[in-house]
SEKEPA-471488 format. One record per residue (C-alpha): residue number from 1; residue in one letter; chain; x, y, z. Coordinates in nm, 3 decimals. Example, Ala and Ser with C-alpha at 12.3 -4.5 7.8 and 13.67 -1.06 7.14 Angstrom:
> resi/resn/chain/x/y/z
> 1/A/A/1.230/-0.450/0.780
> 2/S/A/1.367/-0.106/0.714
// end
This chain:
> resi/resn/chain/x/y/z
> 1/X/A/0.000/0.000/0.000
> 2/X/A/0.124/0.335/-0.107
> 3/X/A/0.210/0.640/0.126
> 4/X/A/-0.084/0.827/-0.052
> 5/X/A/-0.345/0.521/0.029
> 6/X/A/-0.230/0.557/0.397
> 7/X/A/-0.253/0.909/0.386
> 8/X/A/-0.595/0.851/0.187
> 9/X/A/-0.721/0.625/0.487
> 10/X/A/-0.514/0.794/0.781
> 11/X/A/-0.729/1.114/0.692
> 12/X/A/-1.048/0.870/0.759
> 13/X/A/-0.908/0.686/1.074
> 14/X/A/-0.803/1.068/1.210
> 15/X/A/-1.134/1.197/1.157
> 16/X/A/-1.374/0.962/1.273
> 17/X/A/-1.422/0.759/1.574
> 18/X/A/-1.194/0.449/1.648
> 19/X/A/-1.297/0.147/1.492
> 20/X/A/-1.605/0.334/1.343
> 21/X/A/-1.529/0.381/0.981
> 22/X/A/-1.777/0.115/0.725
> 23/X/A/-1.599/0.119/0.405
> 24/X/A/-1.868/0.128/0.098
> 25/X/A/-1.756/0.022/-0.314
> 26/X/A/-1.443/-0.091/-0.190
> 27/X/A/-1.373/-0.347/-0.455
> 28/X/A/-1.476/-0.039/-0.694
> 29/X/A/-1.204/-0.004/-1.009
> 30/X/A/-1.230/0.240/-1.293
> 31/X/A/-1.411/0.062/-1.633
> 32/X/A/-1.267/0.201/-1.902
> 33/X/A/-0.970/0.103/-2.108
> 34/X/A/-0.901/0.374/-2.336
> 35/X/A/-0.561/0.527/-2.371
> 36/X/A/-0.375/0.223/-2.202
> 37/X/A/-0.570/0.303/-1.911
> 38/X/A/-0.622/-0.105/-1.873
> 39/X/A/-0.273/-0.121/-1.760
> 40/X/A/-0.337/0.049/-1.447
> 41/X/A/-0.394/-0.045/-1.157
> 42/X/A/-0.684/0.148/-1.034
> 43/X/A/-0.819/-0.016/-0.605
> 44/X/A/-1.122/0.197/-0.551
> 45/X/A/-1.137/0.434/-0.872
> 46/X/A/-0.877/0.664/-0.647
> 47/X/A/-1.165/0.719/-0.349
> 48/X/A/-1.253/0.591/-0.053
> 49/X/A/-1.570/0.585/0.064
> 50/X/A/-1.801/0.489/0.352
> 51/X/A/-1.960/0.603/0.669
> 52/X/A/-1.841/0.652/1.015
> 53/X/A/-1.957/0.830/1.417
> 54/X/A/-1.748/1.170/1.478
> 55/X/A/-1.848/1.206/1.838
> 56/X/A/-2.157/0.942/1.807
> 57/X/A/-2.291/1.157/1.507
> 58/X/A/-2.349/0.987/1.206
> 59/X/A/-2.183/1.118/0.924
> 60/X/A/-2.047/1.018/0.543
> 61/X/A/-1.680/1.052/0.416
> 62/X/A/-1.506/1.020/0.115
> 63/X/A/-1.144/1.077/0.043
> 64/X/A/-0.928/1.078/-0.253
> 65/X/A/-0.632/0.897/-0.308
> 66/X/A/-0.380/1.065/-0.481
> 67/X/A/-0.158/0.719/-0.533
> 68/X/A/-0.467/0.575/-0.777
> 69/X/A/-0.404/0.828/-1.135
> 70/X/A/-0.331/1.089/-0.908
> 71/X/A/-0.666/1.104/-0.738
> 72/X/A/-0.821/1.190/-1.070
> 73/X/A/-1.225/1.205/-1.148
> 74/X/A/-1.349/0.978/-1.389
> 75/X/A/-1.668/0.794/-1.415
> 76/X/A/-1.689/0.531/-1.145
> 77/X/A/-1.490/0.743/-0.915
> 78/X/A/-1.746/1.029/-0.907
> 79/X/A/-2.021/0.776/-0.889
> 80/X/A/-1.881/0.639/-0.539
> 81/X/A/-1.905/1.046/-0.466
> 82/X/A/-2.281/1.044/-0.602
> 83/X/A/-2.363/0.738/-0.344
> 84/X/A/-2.208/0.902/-0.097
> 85/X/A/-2.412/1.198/-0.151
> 86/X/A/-2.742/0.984/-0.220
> 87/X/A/-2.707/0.780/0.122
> 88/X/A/-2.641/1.064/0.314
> 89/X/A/-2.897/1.274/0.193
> 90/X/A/-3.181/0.947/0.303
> 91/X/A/-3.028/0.927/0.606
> 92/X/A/-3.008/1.285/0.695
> 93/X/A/-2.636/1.309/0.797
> 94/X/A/-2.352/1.573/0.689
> 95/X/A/-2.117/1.455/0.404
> 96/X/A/-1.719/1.518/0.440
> 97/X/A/-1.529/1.506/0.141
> 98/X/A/-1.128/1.516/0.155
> 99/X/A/-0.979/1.635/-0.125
> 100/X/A/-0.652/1.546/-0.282
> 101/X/A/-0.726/1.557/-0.655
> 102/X/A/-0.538/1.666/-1.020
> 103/X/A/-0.871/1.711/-1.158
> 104/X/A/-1.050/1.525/-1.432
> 105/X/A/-0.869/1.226/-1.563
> 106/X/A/-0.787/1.292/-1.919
> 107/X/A/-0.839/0.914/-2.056
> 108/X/A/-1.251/0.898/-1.990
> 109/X/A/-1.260/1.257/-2.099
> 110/X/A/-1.680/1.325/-2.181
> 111/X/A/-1.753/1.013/-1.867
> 112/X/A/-1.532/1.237/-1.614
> 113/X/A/-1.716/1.569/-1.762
> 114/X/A/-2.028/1.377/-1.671
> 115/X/A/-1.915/1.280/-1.314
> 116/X/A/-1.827/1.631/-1.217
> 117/X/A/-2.226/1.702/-1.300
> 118/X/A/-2.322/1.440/-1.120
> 119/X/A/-2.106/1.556/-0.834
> 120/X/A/-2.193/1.927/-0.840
> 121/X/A/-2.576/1.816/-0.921
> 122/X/A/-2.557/1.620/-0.588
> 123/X/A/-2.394/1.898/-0.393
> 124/X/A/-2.664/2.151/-0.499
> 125/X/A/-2.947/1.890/-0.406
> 126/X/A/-2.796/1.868/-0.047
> 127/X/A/-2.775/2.245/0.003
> 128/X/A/-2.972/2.351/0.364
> 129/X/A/-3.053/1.963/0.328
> 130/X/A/-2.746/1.840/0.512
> 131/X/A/-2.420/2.011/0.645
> 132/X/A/-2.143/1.957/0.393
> 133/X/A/-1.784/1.994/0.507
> 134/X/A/-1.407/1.998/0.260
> 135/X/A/-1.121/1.974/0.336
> 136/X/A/-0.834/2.049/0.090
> 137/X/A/-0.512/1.826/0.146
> 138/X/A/-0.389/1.828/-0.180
> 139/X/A/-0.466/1.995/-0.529
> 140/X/A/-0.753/2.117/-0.601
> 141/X/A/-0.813/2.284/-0.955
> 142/X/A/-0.994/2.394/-1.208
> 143/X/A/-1.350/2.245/-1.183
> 144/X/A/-1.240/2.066/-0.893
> 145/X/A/-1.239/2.420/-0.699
> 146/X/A/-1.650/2.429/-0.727
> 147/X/A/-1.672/2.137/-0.500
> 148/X/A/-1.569/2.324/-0.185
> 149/X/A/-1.717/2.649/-0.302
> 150/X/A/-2.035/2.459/-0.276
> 151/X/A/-2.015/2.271/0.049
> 152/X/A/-2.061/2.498/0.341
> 153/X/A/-1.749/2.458/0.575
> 154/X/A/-1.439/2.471/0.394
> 155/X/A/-1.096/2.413/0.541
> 156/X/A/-0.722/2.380/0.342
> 157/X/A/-0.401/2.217/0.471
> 158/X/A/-0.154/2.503/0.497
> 159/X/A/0.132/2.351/0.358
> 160/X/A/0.007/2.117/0.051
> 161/X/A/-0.362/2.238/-0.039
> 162/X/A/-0.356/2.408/-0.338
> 163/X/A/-0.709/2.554/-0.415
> 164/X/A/-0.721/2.760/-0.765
> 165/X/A/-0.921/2.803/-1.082
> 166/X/A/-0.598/2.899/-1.294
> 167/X/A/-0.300/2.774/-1.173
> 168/X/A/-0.036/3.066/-1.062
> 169/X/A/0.115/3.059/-1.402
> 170/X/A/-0.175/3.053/-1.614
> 171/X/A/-0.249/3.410/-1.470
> 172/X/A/-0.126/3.719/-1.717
> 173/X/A/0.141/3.896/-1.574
> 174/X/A/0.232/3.586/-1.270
> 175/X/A/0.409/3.302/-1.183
> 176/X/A/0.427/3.107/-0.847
> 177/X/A/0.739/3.300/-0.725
> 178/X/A/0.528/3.585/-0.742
> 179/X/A/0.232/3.527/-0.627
> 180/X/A/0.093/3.234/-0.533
> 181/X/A/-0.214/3.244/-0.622
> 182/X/A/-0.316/2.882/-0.498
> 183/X/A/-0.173/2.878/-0.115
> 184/X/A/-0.396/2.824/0.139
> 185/X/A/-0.308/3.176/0.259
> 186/X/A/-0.379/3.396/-0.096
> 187/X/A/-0.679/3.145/-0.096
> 188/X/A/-0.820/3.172/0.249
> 189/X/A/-0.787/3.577/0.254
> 190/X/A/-0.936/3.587/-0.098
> 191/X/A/-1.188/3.344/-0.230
> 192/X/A/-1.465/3.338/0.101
> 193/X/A/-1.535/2.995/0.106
> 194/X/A/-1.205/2.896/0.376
> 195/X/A/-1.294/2.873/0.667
> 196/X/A/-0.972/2.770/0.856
> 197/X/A/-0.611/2.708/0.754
> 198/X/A/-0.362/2.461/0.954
> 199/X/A/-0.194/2.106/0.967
> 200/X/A/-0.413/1.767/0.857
> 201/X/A/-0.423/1.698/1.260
> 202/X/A/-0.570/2.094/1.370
> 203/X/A/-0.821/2.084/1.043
> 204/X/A/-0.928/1.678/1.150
> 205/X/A/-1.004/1.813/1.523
> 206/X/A/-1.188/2.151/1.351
> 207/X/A/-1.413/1.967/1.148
> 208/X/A/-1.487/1.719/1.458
> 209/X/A/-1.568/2.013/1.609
> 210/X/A/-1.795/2.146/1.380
> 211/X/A/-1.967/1.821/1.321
> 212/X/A/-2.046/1.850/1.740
> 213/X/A/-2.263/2.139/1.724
> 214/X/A/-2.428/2.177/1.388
> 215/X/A/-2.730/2.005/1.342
> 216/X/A/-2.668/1.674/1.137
> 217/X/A/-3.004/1.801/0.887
> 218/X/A/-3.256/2.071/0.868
> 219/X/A/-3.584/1.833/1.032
> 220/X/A/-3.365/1.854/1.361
> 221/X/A/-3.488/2.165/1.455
> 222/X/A/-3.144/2.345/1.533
> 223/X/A/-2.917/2.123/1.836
> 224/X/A/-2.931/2.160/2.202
> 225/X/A/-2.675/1.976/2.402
> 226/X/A/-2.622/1.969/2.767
> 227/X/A/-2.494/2.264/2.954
> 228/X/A/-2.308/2.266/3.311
> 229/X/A/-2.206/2.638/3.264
> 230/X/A/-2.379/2.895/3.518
> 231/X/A/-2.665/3.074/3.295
> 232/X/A/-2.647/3.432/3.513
> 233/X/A/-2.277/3.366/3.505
> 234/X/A/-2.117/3.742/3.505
> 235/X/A/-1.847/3.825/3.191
> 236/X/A/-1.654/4.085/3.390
> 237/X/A/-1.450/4.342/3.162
> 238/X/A/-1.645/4.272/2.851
> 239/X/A/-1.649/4.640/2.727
> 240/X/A/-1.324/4.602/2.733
> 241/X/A/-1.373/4.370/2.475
> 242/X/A/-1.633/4.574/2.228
> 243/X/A/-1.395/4.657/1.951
> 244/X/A/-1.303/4.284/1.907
> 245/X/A/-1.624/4.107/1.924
> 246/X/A/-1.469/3.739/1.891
> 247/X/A/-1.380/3.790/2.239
> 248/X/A/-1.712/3.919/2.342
> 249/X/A/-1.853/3.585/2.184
> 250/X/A/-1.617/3.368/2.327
> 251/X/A/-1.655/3.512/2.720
> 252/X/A/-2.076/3.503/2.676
> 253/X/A/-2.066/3.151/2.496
> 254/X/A/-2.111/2.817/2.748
> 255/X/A/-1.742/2.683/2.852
> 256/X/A/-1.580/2.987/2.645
> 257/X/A/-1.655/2.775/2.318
> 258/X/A/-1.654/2.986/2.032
> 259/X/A/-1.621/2.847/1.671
> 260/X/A/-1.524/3.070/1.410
> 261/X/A/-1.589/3.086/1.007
> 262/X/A/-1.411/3.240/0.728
> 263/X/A/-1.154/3.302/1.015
> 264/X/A/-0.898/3.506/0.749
> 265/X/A/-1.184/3.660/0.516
> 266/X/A/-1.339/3.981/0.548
> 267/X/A/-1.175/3.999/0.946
> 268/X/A/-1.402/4.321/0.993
> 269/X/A/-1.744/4.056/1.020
> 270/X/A/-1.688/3.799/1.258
> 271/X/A/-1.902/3.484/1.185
> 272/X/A/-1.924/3.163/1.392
> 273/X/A/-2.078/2.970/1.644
> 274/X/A/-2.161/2.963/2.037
> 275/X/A/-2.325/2.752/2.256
> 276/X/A/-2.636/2.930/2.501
> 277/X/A/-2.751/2.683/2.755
> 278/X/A/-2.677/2.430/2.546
> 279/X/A/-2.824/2.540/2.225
> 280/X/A/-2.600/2.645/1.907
> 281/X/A/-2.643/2.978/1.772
> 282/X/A/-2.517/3.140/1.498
> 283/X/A/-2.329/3.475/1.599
> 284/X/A/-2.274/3.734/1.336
> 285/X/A/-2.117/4.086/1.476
> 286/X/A/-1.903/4.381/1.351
> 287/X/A/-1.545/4.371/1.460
> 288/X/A/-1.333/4.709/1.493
> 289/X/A/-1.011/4.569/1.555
> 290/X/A/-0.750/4.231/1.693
> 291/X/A/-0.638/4.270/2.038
> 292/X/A/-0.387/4.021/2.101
> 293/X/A/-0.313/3.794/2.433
> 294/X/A/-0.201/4.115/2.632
> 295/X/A/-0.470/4.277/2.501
> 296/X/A/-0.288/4.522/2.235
> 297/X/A/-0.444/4.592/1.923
> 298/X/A/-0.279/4.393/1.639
> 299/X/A/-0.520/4.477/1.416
> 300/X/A/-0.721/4.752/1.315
> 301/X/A/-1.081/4.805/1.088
> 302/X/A/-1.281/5.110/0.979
> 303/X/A/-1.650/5.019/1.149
> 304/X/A/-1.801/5.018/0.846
> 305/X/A/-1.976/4.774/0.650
> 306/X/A/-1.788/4.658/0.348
> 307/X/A/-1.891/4.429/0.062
> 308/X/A/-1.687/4.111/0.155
> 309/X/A/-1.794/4.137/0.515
> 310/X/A/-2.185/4.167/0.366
> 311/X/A/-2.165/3.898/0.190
> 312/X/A/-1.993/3.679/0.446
> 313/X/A/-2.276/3.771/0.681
> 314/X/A/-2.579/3.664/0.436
> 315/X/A/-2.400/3.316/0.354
> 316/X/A/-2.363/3.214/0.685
> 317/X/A/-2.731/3.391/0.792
> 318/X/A/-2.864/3.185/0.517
> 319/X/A/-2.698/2.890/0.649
> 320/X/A/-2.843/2.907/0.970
> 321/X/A/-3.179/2.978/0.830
> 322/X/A/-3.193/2.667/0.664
> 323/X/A/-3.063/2.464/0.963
> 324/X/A/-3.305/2.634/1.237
> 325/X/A/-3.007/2.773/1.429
> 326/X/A/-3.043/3.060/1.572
> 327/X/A/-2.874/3.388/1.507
> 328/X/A/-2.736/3.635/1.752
> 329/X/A/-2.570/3.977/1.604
> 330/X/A/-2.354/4.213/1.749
> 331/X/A/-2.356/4.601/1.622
> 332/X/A/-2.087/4.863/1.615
> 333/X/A/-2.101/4.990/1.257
> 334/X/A/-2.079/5.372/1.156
> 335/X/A/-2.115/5.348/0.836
> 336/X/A/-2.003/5.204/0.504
> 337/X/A/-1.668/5.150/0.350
> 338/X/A/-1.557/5.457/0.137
> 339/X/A/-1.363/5.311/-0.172
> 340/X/A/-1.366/5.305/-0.547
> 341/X/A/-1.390/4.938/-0.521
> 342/X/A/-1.645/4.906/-0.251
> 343/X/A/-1.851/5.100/-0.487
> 344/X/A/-1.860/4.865/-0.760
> 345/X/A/-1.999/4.579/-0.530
> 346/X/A/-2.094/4.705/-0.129
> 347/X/A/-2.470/4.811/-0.268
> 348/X/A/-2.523/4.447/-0.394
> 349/X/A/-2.320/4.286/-0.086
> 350/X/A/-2.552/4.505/0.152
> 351/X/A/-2.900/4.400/0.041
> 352/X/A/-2.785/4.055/0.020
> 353/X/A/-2.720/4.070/0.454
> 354/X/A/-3.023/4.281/0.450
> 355/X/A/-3.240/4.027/0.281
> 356/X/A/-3.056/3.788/0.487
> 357/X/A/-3.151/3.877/0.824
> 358/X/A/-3.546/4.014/0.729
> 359/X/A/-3.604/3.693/0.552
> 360/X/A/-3.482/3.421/0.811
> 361/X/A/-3.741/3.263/0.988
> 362/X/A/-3.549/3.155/1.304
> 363/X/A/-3.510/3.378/1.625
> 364/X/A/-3.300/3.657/1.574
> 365/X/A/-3.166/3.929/1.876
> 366/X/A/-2.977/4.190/1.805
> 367/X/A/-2.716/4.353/2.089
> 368/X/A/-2.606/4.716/2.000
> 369/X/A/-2.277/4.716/2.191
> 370/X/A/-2.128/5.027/2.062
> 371/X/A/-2.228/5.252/1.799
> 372/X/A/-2.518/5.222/1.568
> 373/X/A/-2.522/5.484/1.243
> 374/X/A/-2.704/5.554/1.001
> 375/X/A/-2.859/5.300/0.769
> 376/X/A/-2.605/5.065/0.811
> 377/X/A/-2.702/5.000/1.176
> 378/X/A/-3.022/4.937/1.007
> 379/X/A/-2.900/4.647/0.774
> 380/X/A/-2.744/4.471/1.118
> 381/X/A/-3.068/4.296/1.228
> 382/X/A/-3.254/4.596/1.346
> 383/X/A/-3.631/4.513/1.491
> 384/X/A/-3.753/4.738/1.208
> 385/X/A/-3.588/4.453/0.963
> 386/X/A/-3.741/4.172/1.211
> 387/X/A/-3.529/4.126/1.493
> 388/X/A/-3.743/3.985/1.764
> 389/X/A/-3.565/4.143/2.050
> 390/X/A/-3.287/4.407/2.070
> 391/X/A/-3.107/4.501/2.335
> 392/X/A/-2.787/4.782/2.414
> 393/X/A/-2.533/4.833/2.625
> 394/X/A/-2.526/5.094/2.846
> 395/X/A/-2.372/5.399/2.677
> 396/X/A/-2.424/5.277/2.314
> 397/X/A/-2.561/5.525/2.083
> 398/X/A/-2.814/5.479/1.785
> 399/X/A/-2.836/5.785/1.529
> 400/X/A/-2.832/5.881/1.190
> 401/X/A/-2.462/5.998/1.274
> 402/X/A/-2.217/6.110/1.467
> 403/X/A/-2.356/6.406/1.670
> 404/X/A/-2.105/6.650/1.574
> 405/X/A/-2.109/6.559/1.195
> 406/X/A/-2.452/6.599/1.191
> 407/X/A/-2.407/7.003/1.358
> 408/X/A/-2.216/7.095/1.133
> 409/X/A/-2.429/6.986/0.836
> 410/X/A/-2.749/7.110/1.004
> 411/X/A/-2.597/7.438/1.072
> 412/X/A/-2.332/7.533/0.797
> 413/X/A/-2.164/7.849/0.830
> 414/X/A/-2.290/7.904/1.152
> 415/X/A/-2.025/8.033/1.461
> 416/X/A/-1.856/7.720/1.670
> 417/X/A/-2.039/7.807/1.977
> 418/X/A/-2.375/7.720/1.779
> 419/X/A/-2.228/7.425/1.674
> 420/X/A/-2.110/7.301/2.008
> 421/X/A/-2.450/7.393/2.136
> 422/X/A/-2.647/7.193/1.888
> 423/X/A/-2.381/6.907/1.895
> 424/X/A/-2.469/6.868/2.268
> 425/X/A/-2.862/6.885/2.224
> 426/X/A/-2.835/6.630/1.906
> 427/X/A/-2.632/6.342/2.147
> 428/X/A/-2.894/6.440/2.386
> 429/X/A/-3.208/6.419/2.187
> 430/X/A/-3.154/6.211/1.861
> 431/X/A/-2.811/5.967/1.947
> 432/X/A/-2.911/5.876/2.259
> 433/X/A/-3.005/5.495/2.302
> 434/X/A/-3.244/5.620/2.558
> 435/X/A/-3.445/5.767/2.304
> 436/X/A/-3.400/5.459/2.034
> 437/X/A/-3.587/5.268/2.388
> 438/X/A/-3.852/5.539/2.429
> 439/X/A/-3.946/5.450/2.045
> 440/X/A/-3.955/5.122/2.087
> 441/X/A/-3.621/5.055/1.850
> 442/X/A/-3.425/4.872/2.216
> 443/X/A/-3.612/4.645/2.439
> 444/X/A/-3.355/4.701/2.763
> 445/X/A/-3.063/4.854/2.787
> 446/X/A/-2.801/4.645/2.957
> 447/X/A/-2.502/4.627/3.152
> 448/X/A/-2.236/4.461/2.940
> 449/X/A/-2.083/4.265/3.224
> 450/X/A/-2.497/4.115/3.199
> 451/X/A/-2.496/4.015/2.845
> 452/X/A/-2.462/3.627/2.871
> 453/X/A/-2.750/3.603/3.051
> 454/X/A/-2.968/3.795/2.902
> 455/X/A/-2.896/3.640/2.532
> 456/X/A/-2.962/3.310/2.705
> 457/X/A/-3.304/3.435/2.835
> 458/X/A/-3.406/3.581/2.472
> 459/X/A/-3.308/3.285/2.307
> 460/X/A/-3.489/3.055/2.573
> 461/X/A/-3.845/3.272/2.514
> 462/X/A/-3.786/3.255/2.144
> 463/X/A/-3.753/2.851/2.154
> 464/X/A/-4.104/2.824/2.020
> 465/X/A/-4.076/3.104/1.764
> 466/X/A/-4.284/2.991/1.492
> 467/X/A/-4.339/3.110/1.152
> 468/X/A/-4.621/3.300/0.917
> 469/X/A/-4.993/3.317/1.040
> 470/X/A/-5.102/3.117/1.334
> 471/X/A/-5.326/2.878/1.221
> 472/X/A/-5.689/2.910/1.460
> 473/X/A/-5.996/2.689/1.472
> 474/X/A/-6.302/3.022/1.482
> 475/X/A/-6.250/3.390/1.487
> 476/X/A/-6.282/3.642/1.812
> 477/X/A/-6.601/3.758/1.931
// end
């Protein structure tokens, strides 16, 4: 057995429970013979594939074996994929596919055109159906590259995935020792579907993870686990925290547990998700800046919305639409990124969150935790887009914009004793989140240090949360 076939299997034993993994087409070999290709030896088309427990939860794997044609797709190959897909799909349990491929073998030619269709056909049939999770060990080119871009939880080994369209030095004007367009790095800051970046051991243990506290379909009604963590418990210093809200998530979350998506894209829009009392939610919350472990800012955002961080939002809202997880949101946003190329895509990228957030069905609370301008506050699951409850931190502020800003537009030209004047009566009357709760816009306004339990007391009310017009047996009197 080749080093490839161990690795091919290793990834399988590494992933899944011991002794768990049930090998399916095993005795599987490729049936054509064109091009010599009956002088090859080809043990299970170049994929292995079965069924296995992460954690007790059911769930089905395959995994490509470079050593057979060099992991290539041809017909029976992406078949075992298909069967995969169709089993998992009946049974109602997430599909993992690792991926070490050179892309569509060459000898079946119009059979492995027909297998990636059958593949990407499946994928798109699973979609909010069950989870799907990649994992990029090897290459992964060309058409090849759709297969992760349409699962939902993508990760890529940081020394020998190679993710790409065009290869480095198909690109006008590159080559590899320029840019390299394919690293898991370019790849994982560029291309929004990478969702973490490390060895085959750190990716094996994420995707465990993951599998633990996403539902395994969408008839599961969301997942609630056990929870020993204190429900009132107190997150002391959490203002402290505002600007980077992946702390705030992590300190209000039971245990600390925090699990975060596109971890290297769009770093201004934190996605991920937290456990309350037991029950996953999906967190989605503007981020301001990095503070590292002695709390130092290593880096720094504009809080504005921009168009990757919008459309990072809506994927993973949609996501937990379809999966009945909740969604909590945290909002500090001032406005929207000022660029020449935000402008060609942030108006698109913002009504996709909008839509987003006012069309999911599941419960939704919003937590205004610093400031809240303008329209773009709007967008980040205000109640007047459908949040069911909202509530702020004490000292937050909710306006059309910064006081002072708006002075000096309301009164142009006028001396800077005016302006001062009207700045301070503005904060007063029109950015205060005082008067955002006297209109109904906040529910409460909370201390921060108060946060966890209060999200775990929305969320518990909003258990039962159903959807369109209650159904009702005869009419009031």
């Amino acid at each position: 057995m080749s080093n490839s076939t161990n690795s091919a299997r290793q990834r399988i034993t590494g992933l899944l429970d011991e002794k768990s993994f049930m090998e399916i087409g095993a005795l599987v070999t490729a049936r054509s013979t064109d091009f010599d290709l009956h002088q090859s030896k080809t043990p299970s088309d170049g994929v292995i594939t079965g069924y296995g427990l992460i954690d007790g939860n059911l769930v089905y794997v395959y995994s490509q074996d470079a050593s057979v044609l060099n992991g290539t797709i041809g017909e029976m190959h992406s078949k075992k994929i298909a069967a995969v897909y169709d089993m998992a799909i009946k049974m109602g349990a997430p599909v993992i596919g690792l991926i070490d491929c050179a892309g569509m073998r060459l000898q079946e030619s119009v059979d492995a055109l027909s297998g990636f269709g059958e593949i990407y056909a499946r994928q798109a049939a699973a979609s909010g159906v069950i989870p799907q999770i990649t994992a990029v060990f090897g290459s992964c080119g060309g058409g090849m590259a759709v297969i992760p871009a349409l699962s939902d939880f993508t990760f890529v080994e940081k020394e020998h995935g190679k993710m790409f369209v065009n290869s480095p030095n198909a690109i006008k004007g590159n080559h590899v020792g320029k840019c390299d367009t394919a690293s898991a790095e370019f790849q994982g800051s560029n291309n929004g579907c990478i969702d973490g970046i490390g060895t085959t051991e750190e990716i094996l243990t994420a995707i465990r993870e993951l599998v633990c506290v996403i539902p395994s379909n969408n008839g599961e009604c969301g997942r609630t686990d056990d929870c020993a963590d204190d429900l009132n418990r107190v997150c002391e210093n959490l203002a402290g925290c505002m600007e980077d809200t992946r702390l705030v998530l992590t300190h209000i979350s039971d245990g600390n547990l925090f699990i975060e998506t596109k971890k290297n894209y769009a770093r201004n829009m934190v996605t991920g998700f937290i456990k309350l009392n037991g029950m996953t939610v999906g967190a989605v919350a503007n981020a301001s800046a990095v503070l590292n472990k002695k709390g130092k800012k290593a880096e720094e955002f504009e809080a504005a919305l921009t168009a990757r961080g919008c459309n990072k939002a809506a994927e993973f809202i949609n996501f937990c639409d379809a999966f009945d997880i909740p969604v909590l949101s945290l909002t500090h946003v001032e406005g929207f990124s000022a660029t020449e190329c935000s402008e060609k895509n942030l108006a698109k990228a913002m009504a996709h969150m909008t839509a987003a957030f006012a069309g999911a069905t599941v419960p939704k609370v919003n937590i205004i935790i610093g400031n809240a301008y303008g329209s773009a506050y709007v967008m980040m699951n205000s109640k007047s887009i459908g949040a069911d409850l909202v509530y702020a931190w004490e000292g937050s502020k909710i306006s059309m914009m910064d006081a002072a800003q708006a002075a000096k537009i309301m009164y142009d030209g006028q001396p800077a004793d005016v302006i001062a004047a009207q700045t301070k009566a503005y904060a007063e009357l029109q950015s205060s989140v005082q008067t955002a709760a006297r209109r109904g816009q906040v529910d409460l306004i909370i201390a921060p240090e108060d946060t966890r339990k209060y999200a775990v007391a929305a969320f518990e009310m909003l258990y039962t949360k159903g959807t369109g017009v209650p159904v009702r047996k005869h009419t009031a009197k």
